[in-house]
Steps between C-alpha positions, in 0.01 A plus 500: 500500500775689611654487118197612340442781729823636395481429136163644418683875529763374218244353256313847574790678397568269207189548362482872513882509337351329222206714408547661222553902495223740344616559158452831334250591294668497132477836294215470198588896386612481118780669381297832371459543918802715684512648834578859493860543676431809697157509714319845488462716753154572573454906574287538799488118614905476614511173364643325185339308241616232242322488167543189228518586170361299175620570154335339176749241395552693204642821690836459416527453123235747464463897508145511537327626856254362690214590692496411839322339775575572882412228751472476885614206713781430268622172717183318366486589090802317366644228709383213749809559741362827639149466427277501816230258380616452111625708263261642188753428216512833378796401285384213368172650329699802364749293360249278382318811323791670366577147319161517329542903463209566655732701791794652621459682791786611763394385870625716820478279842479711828532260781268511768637640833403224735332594765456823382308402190222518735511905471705537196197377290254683661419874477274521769525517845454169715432504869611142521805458236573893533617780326456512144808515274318444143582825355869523599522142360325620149693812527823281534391302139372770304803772588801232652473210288343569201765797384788252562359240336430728181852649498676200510263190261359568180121657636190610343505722797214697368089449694379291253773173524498569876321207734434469826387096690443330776313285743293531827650821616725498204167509323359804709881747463480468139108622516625751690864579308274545172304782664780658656749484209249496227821696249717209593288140513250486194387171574426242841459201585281435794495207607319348848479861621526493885204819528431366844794634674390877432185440621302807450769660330393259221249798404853652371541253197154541408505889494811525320488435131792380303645680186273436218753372308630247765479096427288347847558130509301356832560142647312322731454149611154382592627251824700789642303583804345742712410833307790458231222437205232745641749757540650522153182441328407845678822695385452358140171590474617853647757501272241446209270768655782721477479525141821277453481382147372149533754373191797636712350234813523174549335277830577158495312250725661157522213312758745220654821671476643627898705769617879346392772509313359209217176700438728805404722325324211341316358849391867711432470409124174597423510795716852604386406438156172740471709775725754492221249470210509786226154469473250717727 
């Protein structure tokens, strides 16, 4: 008994020695994907920011610019090893469209800040996730990132190749960066809008119209929960009230899809594709 007693510790150990360590998650981000060197400093937030880059996989043996899309939570658009729940392929489809020449399209990544994507994404005031920091962070795209970005790649820096997506809050910022920079994003995608976090202050998105001109593409899953459905059926149709030209808007319903990362990477073609259609 006395042997066993003694042994059971070893055979413990043994066992534990021989499980086998967490390997890390392997890259998917295709070559067309780099990681900015230098992070940005973001004016007002005294904080840094790193921002991916995507180039058309004909950039280099070509002269031509490019319209360009800007992106939030950059970790989870191009590759599984810093996704949070999946990544949404971004690369993929574009390099799948500019094979078929239906697109080539420049994409700009801003990382999300952590835990401080809880205010960075939201311009309104929250008395449980606290002080808004939406604007700074749109202010930090539209007058930071955007110029550097236009001095240094081959841009169609102009409002009409300039885009603006994202989910969940990512969905509700670009709403909001297309209203406050309507001479610098031309066109948004919206996708899974998070309206419930202004509460009230929802009122805002329905009062303030976009430029007539501007490209509205709206995303919503029906199995999302709570008020996400309810609430951006009410902004569209405010939007639409609005006098928004109803060729220039898009709402897209998809009944079973939820509120991840594989329902928007389901829609980014289609959506992508109509933002970036010459046609009104």
């Amino acid at each position: 008994m006395r042997s066993l007693i003694f042994a059971l510790p070893l055979v413990m150990l043994i066992s534990a020695c021989s499980e086998p360590a967490p390997q890390p998650k392997v890259s998917t981000a295709l070559a067309e994907v780099t990681v900015l060197t230098e992070a940005f400093a973001m004016p007002g937030l005294n904080r840094h920011r790193q921002v991916r880059l995507y180039l058309p996989p004909g950039y280099a043996t070509s002269d031509k610019r490019y319209p360009v899309l800007y992106m939030h939570d950059g970790q989870n658009l191009f590759d599984e090893a810093t996704a949070y729940a999946g990544e949404w392929g971004v690369d993929e489809t574009l390099n799948e469209l500019a094979s078929a020449g239906q697109l080539e399209l420049i994409v700009v990544a801003i990382d999300n800040g952590g835990e401080k994507r809880m205010t960075e994404l939201n311009p309104v005031d929250h008395a449980k996730f606290g002080k808004a920091e939406g604007k700074a962070y749109v202010e930090f795209i539209a007058t930071t990132v955007k110029p550097y970005i236009d001095q240094h790649y081959r841009t169609s820096a102009d409002v009409e190749h300039t885009a603006i997506m994202g989910s969940s809050l990512g969905g509700l910022i670009s709403h909001y960066a297309i209203l406050q920079f309507p001479q610098v994003f031309g066109k948004a995608g919206i996708f899974s809008p998070s309206y419930w976090i202004t509460g009230e202050e929802v009122r805002w998105f329905k009062n303030h119209p976009a430029a007539k001109d501007a490209r509205l593409y709206f995303y919503m899953g029906g199995k999302e929960g709570d008020s996400m459905v309810p609430d951006l059926q009410r902004v569209y149709q405010a939007v639409l009230s609005q006098g928004h030209p109803a060729e220039l808007t898009q709402y897209h319903l998809v009944a079973d899809a939820e509120h991840n990362e594989a329902a928007w990477r389901a829609e980014f073609k289609t959506a992508v594709l109509w933002l970036f259609s010459s046609n009104p």
